[in-house]
N, C-alpha and C positions, 0 to 999 in steps of 0.2 A: 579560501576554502581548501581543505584536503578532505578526496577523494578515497573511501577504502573499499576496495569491491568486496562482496561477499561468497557464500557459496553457493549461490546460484546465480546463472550465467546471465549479466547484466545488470542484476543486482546491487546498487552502488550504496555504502553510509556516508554522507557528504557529513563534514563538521566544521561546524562555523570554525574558523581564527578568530580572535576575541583581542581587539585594541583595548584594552584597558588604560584608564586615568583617573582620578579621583574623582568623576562626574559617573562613572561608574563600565560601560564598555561598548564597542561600537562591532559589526560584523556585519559582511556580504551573506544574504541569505543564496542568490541566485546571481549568475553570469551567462549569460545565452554563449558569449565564446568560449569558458573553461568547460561550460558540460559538454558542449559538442568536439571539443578537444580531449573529450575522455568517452567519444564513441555514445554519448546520450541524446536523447531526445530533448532539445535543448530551447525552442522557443513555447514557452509556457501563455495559454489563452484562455483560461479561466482559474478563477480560485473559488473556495468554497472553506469554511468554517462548519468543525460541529461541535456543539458543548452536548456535556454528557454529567448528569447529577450525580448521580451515582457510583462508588466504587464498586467493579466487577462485572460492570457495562459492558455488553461485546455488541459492537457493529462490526458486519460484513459476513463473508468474503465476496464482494464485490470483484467485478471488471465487467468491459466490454465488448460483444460481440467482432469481429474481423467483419467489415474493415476497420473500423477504428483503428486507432493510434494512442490511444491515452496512457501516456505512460503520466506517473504520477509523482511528486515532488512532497512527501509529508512533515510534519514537525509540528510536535508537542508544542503548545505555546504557554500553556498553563498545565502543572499537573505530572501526570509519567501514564504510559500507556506502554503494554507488551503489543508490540505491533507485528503483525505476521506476514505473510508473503507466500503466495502457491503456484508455485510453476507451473501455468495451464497452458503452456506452448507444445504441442503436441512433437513435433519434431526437437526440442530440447531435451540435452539429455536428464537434465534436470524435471523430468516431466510427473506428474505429483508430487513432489517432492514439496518442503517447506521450509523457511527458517524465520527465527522469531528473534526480535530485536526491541530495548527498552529503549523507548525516547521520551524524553523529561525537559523538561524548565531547565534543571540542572545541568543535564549532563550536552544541551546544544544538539545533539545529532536531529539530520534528519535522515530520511530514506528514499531515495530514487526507487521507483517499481517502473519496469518497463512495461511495454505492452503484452498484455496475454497471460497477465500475471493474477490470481484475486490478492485482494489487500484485506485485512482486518483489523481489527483490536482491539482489547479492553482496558478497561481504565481500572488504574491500581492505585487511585486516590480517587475523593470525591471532587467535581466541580471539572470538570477534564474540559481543555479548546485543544484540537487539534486544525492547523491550517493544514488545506489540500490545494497545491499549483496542480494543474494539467496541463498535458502537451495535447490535449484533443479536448474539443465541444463534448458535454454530455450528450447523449442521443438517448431518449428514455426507449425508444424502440431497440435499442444493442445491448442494453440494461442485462447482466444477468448475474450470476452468482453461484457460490456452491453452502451449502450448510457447516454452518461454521463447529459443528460438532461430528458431523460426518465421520464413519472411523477407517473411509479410505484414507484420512490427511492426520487420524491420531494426534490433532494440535492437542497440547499440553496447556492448557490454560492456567495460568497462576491463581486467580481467585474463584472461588464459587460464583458463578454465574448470575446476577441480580438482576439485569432486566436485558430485553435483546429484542428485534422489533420481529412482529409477525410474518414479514416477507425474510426474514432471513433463517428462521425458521422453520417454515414450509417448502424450502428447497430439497427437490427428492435425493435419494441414495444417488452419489456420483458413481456414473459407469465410466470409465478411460475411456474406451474405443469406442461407442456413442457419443462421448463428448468431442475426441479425437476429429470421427468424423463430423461431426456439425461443424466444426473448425474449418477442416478443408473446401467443406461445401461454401460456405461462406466466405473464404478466401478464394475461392475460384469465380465467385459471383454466383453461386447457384441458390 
């Protein structure tokens, strides 16, 4: 695996190395010792699968409330997806901020999201699996999210938009320093 961090702080493109033979090719998706020797959250305790029909499908921006830990491990399995990333670590300097990355069948990458991050994407083919490792338990009560059209995060979507689920949706206008503090509150134990 080579590691490429990004521009946001923690933010890693992990990409397969690919053995290749005339049977066609072999790669390490995952190492518990090469990510945690690159500073990541590195033993992974759930996976999840989502298929998406439709070209210009957008799920998310999901993540988890503090405490959590879910940092995330993604990759296209089938298909290509613009996948996004929003720094909702309130003390990062990277704090709303975004960056947007394609992962494909083709092209092997996947994406590390650490915690405190929302993740998203849409699909830029029909018929889309995207696998999800986690480094934390889902907790539906930590569950939250911001609107993935929102124009505090101006994401740039590549397609016209075709379908997108009603909770992702009805996420209010993000405020920074309301969400900021809910952050803190919650990492204090409050």
């Amino acid at each position: 695996m080579k590691f490429q961090p990004l521009d946001l702080d923690g933010v890693v493109r992990v990409d397969v190395e690919a053995l290749s033979d005339e049977r066609g090719w072999f790669g390490r998706l995952h190492c518990e010792r090469e990510f945690a020797a690159q500073g990541m959250l590195s033993r992974m305790v759930q996976s999840s699968i989502s298929v998406s029909r439709r070209a210009g499908t957008v799920r998310g921006m999901h993540l988890q409330w503090p405490p959590s830990r879910e940092g995330k491990l993604v990759r296209c399995i089938r298909g290509a997806i613009h996948d996004v990333v929003i720094d909702l670590r309130p003390d990062s300097p990277g704090y709303t901020r975004h960056i947007a990355v394609e992962l494909s069948t083709l092209n092997r990458h996947a994406l590390y999201i650490p915690p405190g991050c929302a993740h998203g994407f849409q699909t830029l083919a029909d018929d889309v699996e995207v696998l999800y490792q986690m480094a934390d338990y889902y907790e539906p009560s930590l569950a939250t999210g911001v609107r993935w059209n929102d124009a505090a995060f101006a994401i740039g979507w590549p397609l016209p938009v075709s379908s997108t689920d009603d909770r992702d949706a009805a996420y209010g206008h993000f405020d920074s320093v309301r969400f900021a503090a809910e952050c803190r509150r919650r990492l204090a134990g409050g």
